[in-house]
C-alpha positions in Angstrom: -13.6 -11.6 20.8 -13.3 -12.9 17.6 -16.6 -11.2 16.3 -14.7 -8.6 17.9 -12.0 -8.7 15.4 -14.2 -8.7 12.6 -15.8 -5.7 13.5 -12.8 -3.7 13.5 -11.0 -5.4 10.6 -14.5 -4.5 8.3 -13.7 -0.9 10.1 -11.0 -0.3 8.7 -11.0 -2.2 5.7 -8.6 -4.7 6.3 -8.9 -5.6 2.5 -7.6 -2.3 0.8 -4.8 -2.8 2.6 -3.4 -4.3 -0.9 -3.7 -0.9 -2.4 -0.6 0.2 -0.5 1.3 -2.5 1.1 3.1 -3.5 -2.2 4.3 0.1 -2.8 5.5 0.1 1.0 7.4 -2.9 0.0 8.5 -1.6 -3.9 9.9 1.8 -1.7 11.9 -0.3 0.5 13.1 -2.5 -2.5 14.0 -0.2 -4.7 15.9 2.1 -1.7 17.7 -0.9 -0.7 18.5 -2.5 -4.2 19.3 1.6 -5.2 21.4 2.9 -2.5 23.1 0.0 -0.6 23.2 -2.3 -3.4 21.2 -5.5 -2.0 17.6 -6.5 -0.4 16.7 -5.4 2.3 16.8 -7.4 5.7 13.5 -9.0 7.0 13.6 -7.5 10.2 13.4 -4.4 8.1 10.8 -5.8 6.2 8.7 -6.8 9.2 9.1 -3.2 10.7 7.8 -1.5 7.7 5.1 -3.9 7.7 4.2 -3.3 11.3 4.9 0.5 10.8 2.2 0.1 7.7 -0.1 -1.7 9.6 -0.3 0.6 12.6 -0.2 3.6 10.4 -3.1 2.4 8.3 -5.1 1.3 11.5 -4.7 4.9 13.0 -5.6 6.8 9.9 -9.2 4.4 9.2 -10.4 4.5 12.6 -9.6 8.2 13.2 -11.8 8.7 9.8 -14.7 6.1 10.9 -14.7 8.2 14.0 -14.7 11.4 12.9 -17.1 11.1 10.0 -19.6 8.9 12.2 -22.4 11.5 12.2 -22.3 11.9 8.3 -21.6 8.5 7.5 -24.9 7.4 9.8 -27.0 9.9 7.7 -25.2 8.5 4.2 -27.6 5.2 2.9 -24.2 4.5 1.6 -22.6 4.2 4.7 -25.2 3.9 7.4 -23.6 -0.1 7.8 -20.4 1.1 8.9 -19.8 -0.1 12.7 -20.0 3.1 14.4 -23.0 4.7 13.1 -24.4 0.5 13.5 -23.2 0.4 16.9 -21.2 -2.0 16.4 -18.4 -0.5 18.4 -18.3 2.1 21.2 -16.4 5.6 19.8 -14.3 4.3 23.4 -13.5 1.6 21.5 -12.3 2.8 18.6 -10.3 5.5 20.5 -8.2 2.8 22.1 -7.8 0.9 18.6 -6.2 4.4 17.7 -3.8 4.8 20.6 -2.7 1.4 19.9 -2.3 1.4 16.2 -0.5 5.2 16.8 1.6 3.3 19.6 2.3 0.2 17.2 3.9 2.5 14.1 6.1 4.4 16.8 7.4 1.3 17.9 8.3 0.4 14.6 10.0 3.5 13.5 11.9 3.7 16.5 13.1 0.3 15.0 14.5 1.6 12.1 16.2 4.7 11.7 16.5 8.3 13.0 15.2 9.7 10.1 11.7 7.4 10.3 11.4 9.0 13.8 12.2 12.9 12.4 9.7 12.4 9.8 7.0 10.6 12.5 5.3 13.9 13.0 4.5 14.6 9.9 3.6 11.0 9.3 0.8 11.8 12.0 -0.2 14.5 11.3 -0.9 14.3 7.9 -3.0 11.0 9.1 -5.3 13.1 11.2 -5.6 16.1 9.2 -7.5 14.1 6.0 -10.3 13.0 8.0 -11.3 17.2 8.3 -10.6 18.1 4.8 -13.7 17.5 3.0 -15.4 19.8 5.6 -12.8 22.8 4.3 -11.5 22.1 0.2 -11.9 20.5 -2.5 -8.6 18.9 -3.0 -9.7 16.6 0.0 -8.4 13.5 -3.0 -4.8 15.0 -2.8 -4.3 15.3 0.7 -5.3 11.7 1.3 -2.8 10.6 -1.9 -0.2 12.5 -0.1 -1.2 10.6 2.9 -1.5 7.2 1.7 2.3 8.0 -0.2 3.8 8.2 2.7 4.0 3.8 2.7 6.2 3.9 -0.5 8.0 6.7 1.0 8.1 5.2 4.4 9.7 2.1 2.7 12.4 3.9 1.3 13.4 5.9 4.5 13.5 2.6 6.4 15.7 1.1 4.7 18.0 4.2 3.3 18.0 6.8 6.1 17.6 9.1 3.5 15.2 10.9 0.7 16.5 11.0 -2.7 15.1 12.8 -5.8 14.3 9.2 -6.7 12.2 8.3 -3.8 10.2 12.0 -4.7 9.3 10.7 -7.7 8.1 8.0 -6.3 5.9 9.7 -3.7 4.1 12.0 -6.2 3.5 8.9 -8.8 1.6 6.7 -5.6 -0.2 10.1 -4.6 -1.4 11.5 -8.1 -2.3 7.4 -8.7 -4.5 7.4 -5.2 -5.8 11.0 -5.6 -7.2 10.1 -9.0 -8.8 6.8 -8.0 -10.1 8.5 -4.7 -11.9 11.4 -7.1 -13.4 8.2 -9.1 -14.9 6.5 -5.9 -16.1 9.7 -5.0 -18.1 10.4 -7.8 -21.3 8.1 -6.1 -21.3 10.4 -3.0 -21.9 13.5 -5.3 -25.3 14.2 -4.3 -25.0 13.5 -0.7 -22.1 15.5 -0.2 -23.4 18.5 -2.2 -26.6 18.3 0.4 -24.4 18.2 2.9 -22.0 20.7 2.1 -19.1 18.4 2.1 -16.4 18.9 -0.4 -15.0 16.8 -3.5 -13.8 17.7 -6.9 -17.2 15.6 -8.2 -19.2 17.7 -5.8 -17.6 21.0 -6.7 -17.4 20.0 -11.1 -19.5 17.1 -11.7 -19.1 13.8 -13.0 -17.6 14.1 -15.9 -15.2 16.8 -15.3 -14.4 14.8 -12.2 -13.8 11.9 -14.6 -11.6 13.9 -16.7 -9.5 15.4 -13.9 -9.0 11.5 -12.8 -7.5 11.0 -16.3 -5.6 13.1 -16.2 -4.1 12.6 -12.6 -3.3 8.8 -13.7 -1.6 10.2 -16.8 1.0 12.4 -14.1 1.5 8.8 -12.2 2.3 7.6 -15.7 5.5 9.7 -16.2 5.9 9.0 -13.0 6.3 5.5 -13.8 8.5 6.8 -16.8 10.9 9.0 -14.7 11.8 5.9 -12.1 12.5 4.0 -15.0 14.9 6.5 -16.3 16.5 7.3 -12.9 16.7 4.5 -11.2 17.8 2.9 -14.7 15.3 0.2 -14.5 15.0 -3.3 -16.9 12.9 -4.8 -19.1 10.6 -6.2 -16.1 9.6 -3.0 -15.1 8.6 -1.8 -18.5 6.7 -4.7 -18.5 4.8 -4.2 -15.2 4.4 -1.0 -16.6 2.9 -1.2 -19.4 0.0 -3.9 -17.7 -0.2 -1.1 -15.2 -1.3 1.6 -18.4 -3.5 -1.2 -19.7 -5.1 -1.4 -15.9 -5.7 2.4 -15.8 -7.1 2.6 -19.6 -9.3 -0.1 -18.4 -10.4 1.4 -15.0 -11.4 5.0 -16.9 -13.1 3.0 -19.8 -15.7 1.0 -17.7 -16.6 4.2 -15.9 -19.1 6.8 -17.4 -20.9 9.8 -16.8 -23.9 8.2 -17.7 -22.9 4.7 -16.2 -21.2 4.6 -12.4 -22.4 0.8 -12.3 -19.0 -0.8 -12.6 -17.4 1.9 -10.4 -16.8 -0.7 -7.3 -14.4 -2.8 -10.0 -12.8 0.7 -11.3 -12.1 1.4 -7.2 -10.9 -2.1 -5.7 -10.2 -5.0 -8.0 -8.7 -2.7 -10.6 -6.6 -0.8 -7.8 -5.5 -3.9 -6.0 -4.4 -5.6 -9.1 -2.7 -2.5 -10.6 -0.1 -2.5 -7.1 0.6 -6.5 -7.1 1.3 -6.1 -10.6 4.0 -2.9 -10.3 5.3 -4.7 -7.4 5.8 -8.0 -8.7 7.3 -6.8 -12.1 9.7 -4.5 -10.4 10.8 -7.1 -7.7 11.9 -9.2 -10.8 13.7 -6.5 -12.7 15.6 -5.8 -9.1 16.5 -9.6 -8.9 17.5 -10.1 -12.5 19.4 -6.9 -13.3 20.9 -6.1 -9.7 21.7 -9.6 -7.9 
């Protein structure tokens, strides 16, 4: 059982659950601290955890599964536990039901508006397995997908979307989208044989790159307009500004010529990047608004 566990914690990549996570927390803190004037509660806390969790569960294993014939003929991904058989597709379709059955649980914990918005939730975590088989703009769709945590956080706590909490959503998906094109850029050859779609399989590497740039320069102002909206401190220009130094940095150890040091760009950058945003803005929340 507990080899089990591995198996499907490696599945669904247990570890880049830090990417997200934070922002699911910074949504809910800033909606709390925003609209209702103090922290939120931690049974809220723990819901939007659990709601995180189940949601992220659902959406990995539903894309291990439905890419398992490609990823067995990808070098790349050949490891993975599917295409290994290292789990049974039955078994990963009952780790879907329960991680789909785990994030209805917790939005029926929260509000009505967590369970209007649900279906949308869902289906926008089935649809971006499919994409790269029909466009392009594949990236996008899963940084609208993986904005929904931030989001998510907000509507927890708030019952309500504000321009703010927009704002919000577009930074974390422009962010994820322009990371996501990054990563992609080392499947370039093997999805232009197999006729999957990517902005690095559809313009190359170094347009792909440049696009990138200029997707993280959007989640920049995005930054910027929070700041200005939600009238922010100090400690948030601060975060920010180690965030900008995290992107510079992520673009300036990947090349055209080089891809090398594109697993740093992708994870350690990434994961650093959202404790640092969150940490800095949980500060500025608790000295400025306590």
């Amino acid at each position: 059982m507990f080899k089990k566990t591995v198996v499907f914690l490696q599945m669904i990549k247990f570890e880049h659950t830090i990417f997200a996570l934070p922002f699911a927390f910074m949504g809910a803190l800033l909606g709390s601290m925003v609209v209702l004037g103090h922290l939120p509660s931690w049974p809220q806390m723990g819901w939007v955890l659990m709601a995180m969790f189940g949601a992220r569960s659902a959406a990995m294993g539903l894309n291990r599964l439905i890419d398992r014939v490609s990823d067995k003929k990808n070098p790349r991904t050949a490891g993975r536990a599917i295409p290994a058989g290292l789990l049974k597709i039955s078994e990963v379709i009952i780790f879907i039901a329960v991680s789909f059955i785990l994030l209805f649980w917790a939005a029926s914990n929260l509000n009505s508006l967590s369970m209007k918005l649900l279906p949308i939730a869902v289906f926008m975590l089935v649809i971006y397995s499919f994409t790269k088989r029909f466009t392009w703009l594949c990236h996008v769709v899963l940084g609208l997908t993986i904005a929904l945590a931030p989001l998510g956080g907000w509507v927890a706590v708030t019952g309500e979307v504000s321009a703010a909490a927009m704002v919000f959503y577009f930074t974390i998906t422009f962010w994820v989208a322009g990371f996501d094109i990054v990563y992609a850029c080392q499947d370039i050859d093997f999805d232009r044989k197999e006729g999957l779609n990517s902005i690095p399989s559809r313009f190359g590497v170094a347009n792909s790159l440049i696009i990138a740039k200029v997707f993280h320069i959007v989640t920049a102002l995005g930054f910027v307009g929070l700041f200005l909206m939600i009238d922010l401190g100090w400690w948030y220009a601060a975060g920010m500004l180690i965030a900008y130094l995290i992107l510079f940095y992520e673009h300036y150890i990947v090349s055209p010529k080089d891809l090398s040091r594109l697993q740093t760009a992708f994870f350690w950058m990434n994961g650093v990047l959202s404790i640092v945003v969150f940490g800095f803005t949980f500060i500025d929340l608790l000295v400025n608004r306590s």
